[in-house]
N, C-alpha and C positions, 0 to 999 in steps of 0.2 A: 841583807837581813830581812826576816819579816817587818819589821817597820817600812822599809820600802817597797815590800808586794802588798800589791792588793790581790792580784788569783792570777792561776795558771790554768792550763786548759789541754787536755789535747782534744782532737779533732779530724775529721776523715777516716780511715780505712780502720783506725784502733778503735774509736770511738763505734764506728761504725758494722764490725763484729766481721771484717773479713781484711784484715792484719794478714799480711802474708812478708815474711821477713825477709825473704830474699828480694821480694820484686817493691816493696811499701816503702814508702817516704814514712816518718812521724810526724805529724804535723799536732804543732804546739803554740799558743797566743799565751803571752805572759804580759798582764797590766802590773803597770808600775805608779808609786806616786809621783815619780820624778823624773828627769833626764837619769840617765845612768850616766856616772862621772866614767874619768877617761881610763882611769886605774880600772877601775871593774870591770870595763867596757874591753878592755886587753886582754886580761882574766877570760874572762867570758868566752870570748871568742876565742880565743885558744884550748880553752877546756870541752868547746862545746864541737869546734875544728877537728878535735881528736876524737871525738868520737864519731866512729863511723860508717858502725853497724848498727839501726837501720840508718840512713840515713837521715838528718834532721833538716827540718822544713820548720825553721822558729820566729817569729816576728814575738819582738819586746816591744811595747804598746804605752803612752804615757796618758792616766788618767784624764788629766785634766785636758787634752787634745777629743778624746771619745767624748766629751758632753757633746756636741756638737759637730754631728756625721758632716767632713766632707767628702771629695771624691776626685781624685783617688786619695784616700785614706794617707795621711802622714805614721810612720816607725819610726822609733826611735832608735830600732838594733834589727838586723834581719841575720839569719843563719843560715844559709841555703847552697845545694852544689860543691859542700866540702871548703867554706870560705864567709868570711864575716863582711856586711855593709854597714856603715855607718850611718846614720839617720839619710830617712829620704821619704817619697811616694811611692805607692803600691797599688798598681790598679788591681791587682789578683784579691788585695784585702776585701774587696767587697763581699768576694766567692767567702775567702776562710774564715771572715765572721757571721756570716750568711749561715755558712754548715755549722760554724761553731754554737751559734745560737739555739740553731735547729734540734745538735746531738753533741753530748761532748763530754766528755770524763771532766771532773773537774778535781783537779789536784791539790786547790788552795783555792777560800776565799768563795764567794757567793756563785751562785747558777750563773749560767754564760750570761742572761737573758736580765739578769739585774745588774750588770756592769757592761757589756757590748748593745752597743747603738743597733738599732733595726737599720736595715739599709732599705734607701729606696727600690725598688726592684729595675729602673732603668736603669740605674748604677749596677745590679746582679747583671742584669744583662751585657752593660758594657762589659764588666769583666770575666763575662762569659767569650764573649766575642773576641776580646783583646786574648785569651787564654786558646781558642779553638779556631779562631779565624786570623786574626791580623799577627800573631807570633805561635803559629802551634806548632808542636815538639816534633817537626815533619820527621827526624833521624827516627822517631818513636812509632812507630803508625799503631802498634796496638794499643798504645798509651792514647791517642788520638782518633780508634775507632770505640772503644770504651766511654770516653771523655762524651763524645757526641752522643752513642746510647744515652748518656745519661742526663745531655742537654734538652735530647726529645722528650722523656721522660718530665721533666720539669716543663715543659712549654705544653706538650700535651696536660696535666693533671696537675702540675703543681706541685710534686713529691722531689722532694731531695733526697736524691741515691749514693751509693758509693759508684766504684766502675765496675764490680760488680754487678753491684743492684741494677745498675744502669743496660748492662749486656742484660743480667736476665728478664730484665724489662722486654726490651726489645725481642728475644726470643721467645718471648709469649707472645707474641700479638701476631694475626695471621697475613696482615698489611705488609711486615717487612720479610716475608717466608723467601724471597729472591733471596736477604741477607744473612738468613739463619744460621748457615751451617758456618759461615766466615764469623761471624759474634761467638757462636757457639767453641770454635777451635780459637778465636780470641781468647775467650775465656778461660779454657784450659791452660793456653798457654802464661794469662797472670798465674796461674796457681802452680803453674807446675816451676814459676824461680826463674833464675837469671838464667838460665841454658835454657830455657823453654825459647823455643825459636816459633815467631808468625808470619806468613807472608798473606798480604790482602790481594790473592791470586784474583778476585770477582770483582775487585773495584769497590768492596762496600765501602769503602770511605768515604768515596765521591758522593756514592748513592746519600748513605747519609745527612753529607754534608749538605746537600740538596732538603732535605726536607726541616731543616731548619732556616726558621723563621726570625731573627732575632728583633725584626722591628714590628713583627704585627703582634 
């Protein structure tokens, strides 16, 4: 019930104005005042299991753990890959409240920015790197030359993209014109859905990968 939310949130690609329903996760932060009990917490995940178009990317959040940013960030409920977790750590948390902060629908309860902790940005970066380097969605590569657009992007300038924004970032700029055309048929291929097929014939990923810096 509402007595036990405090806000809900979405976040990423819906928030972000390039929602593409074939190929988008929804990503959603829901704060709570409490543990979710074990009854609900079965509910929940099963109601939320069944749904699963788009697919849902949900972390449930307990107030009183957010006063005080650690890292990696404790859930109390995670929703992801069509399957429920039961409390644990999330190094990825630092990324979705990072954007959530940034840009976010908010569906219940106060702006992202008066209830989500700022994160340190070493911590953005850890789970930057833990996301694109130490566990990246290698079966994905277009998911993972996107991702990295839009890591440059943030290290060059500071701007936090979609994967979108992140490709056309990069194909503006005359420094990456080697990777253009491989970002550019990336790109199509997010929007054109789940049959859109990419292969990274040029290697830009590598390229990329290479020009990201995560510790300077």
């Amino acid at each position: 019930g509402h007595g036990m939310l405090v806000a809900a949130y979405v976040h990423g690609s819906a928030a972000l104005g390039c929602f593409y329903p074939a190929r988008s996760d929804l990503d959603a932060l829901i704060v709570v005042r409490r543990p979710v009990s074990q009854e609900l917490r079965a509910r929940a995940v099963q109601r939320f299991v069944e749904y699963q178009r788009p697919p849902l990317e949900l972390h449930v959040l307990c107030e009183d753990q957010l006063r005080e940013w650690h890292h990696p960030m404790h859930f109390d409920l995670h929703v992801g890959d069509g399957h429920g977790v039961d409390s644990g750590q999330d190094r990825d948390l630092a990324c979705h409240i990072t954007m959530a902060r940034d840009c976010s629908l908010c569906l219940y309860g106060p702006e992202a920015k008066g209830v989500l902790p700022e994160v340190p940005r070493k911590d953005f970066l850890d789970a930057l790197q833990f996301d694109l380097i130490d566990e990246p969605a290698t079966d994905n590569v277009l998911y993972c030359v996107l991702n990295a657009c839009r890591t440059i992007a943030y290290l060059r300038e500071g701007v936090l993209l979609s994967k979108r924004g992140g490709g056309e970032w990069v194909v503006g700029r005359t420094e990456f014109n080697a990777c253009v055309p491989s970002v550019q048929r990336a790109l199509e291929a997010y929007a054109g859905g789940e049959d859109a097929e990419y292969c990274d014939e040029e290697g830009s990923l590598r390229y990329l990968l290479s020009c990201i810096d995560l510790d300077g």
